[in-house]
C-alpha positions as CSV (number, residue, x, y, z in Angstrom):
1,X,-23.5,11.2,22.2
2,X,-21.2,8.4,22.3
3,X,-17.7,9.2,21.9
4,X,-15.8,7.4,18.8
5,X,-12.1,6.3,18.4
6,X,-10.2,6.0,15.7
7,X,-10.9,6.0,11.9
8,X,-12.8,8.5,10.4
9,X,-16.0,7.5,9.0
10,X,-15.5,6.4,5.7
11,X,-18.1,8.6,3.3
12,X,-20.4,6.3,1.1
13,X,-19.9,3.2,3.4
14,X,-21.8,1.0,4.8
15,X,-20.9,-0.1,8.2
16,X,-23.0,-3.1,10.0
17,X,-23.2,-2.3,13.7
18,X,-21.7,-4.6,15.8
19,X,-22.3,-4.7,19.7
20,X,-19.7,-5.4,22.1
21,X,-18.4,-5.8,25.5
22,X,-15.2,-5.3,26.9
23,X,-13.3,-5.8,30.2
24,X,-10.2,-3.9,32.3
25,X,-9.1,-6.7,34.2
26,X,-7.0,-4.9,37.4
27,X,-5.1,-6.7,39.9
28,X,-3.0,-3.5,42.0
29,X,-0.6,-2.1,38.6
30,X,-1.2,-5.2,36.4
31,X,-4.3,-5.6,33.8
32,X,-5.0,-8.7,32.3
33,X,-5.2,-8.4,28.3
34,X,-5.1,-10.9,25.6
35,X,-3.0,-11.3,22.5
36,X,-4.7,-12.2,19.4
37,X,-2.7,-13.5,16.4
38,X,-5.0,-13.3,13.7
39,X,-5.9,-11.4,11.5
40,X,-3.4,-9.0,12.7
41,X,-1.1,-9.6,15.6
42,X,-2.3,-7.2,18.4
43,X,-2.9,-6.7,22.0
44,X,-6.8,-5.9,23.4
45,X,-8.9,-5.6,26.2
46,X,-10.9,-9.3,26.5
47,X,-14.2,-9.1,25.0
48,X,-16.4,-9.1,22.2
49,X,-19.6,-9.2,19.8
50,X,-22.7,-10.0,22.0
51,X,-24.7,-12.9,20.2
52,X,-28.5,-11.9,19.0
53,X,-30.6,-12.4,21.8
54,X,-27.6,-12.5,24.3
55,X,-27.6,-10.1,27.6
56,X,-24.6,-8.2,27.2
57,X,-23.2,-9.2,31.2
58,X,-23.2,-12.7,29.6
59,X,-21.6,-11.6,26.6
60,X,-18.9,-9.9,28.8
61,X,-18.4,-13.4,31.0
62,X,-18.6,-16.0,28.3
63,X,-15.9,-13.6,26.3
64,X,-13.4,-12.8,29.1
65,X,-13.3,-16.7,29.6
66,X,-12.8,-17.3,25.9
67,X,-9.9,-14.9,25.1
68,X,-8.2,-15.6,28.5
69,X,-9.4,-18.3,30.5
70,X,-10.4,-16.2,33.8
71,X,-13.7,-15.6,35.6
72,X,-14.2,-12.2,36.4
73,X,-16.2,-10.9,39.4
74,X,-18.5,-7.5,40.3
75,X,-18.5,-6.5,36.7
76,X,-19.5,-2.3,36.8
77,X,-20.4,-0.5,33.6
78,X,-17.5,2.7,33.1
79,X,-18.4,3.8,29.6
80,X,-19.1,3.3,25.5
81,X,-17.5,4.2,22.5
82,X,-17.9,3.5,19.2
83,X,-15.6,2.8,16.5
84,X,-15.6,2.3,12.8
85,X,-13.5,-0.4,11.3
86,X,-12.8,-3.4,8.8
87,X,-13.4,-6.7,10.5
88,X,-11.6,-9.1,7.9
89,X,-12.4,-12.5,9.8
90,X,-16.2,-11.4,8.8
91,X,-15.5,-9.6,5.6
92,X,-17.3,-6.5,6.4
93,X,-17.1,-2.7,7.6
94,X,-18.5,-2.4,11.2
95,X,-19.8,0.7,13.6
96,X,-18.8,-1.3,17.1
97,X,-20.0,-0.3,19.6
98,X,-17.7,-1.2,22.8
99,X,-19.6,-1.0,26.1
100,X,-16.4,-1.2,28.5
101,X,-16.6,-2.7,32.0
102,X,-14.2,-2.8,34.8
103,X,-13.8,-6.3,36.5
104,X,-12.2,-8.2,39.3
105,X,-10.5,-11.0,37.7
106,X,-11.8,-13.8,40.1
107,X,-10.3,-17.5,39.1
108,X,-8.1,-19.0,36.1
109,X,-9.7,-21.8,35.2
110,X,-7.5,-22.6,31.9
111,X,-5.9,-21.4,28.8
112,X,-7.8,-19.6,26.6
113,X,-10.5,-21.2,24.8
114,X,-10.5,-18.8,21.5
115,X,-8.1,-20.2,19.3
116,X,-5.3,-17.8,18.2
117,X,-5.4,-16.0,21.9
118,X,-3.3,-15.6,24.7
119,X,-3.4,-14.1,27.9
120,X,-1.2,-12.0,29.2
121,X,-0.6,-10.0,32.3
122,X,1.5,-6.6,32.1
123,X,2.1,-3.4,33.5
124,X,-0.7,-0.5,33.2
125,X,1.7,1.6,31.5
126,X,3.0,-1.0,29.2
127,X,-0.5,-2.0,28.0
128,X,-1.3,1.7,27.8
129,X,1.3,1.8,25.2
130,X,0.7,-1.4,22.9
131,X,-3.1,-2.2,23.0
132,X,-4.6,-1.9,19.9
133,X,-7.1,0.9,19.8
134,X,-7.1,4.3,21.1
135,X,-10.4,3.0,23.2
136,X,-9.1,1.0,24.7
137,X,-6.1,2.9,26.0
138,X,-8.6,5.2,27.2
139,X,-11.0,3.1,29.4
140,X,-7.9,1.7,30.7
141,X,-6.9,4.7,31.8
142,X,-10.3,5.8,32.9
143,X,-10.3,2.6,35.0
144,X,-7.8,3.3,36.8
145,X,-9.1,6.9,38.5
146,X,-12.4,5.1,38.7
């Protein structure tokens, strides 16, 4: 079983599952996160949906370099969870699914392409305290004794 985060399951609801894949960026006591404006102001691991038909290592690559610009290296696979949430910029209640992957952050080619995000480096313990999600803070975390 796949251990979920946050929000109860809401009873009577229909959630759309939603695929994802996420990356803890490390370089020594720094991670790399990015900030996304909309629709709420918050910090997050980089990642996100995989496309239909798209391999999720793909998925991980294409979204790292959206949300912050980097390339990322030796990608390794350190756990799920799922989630249960409103998704406002697609009007609809999703079950995500968040495969989480640690990563070498390898070359910054640029500024984010995703509009609305920034990248931003910070301390382990700071990002432990202001990302977004209880996942998250978690596979941080977990990264770290990995």
């Amino acid at each position: 079983m796949i251990r979920r985060f946050g929000e109860p399951v809401a009873r009577g609801r229909r959630y759309t599952l939603r695929p994802g894949v996420y990356a803890v960026l490390l370089q020594g006591r720094r991670v790399l996160v990015t900030h996304q404006e909309e629709p709420e102001p918050e910090f997050q691991l980089p990642g996100g949906g995989i496309d239909p038909g798209e391999n999720p290592l793909h998925a991980l690559y294409r979204e790292v370099w959206e949300e912050t610009g980097w390339t990322i290296a030796r990608p390794r696979r350190i756990g799920a969870f799922r989630r249960f949430t409103y998704m406002p910029e697609y009007d609809l209640w999703a079950e995500k699914l968040c495969t989480i992957y640690r990563a070498r952050p390898a070359r910054q080619l640029g500024p984010p392409s995703e509009p609305g995000h920034s990248a931003i480096w910070m301390s382990v313990g700071e990002a432990a305290e202001v990302l977004a999600n209880s996942g998250d803070r978690h596979f941080l975390l977990a990264a770290l004794g990995a």
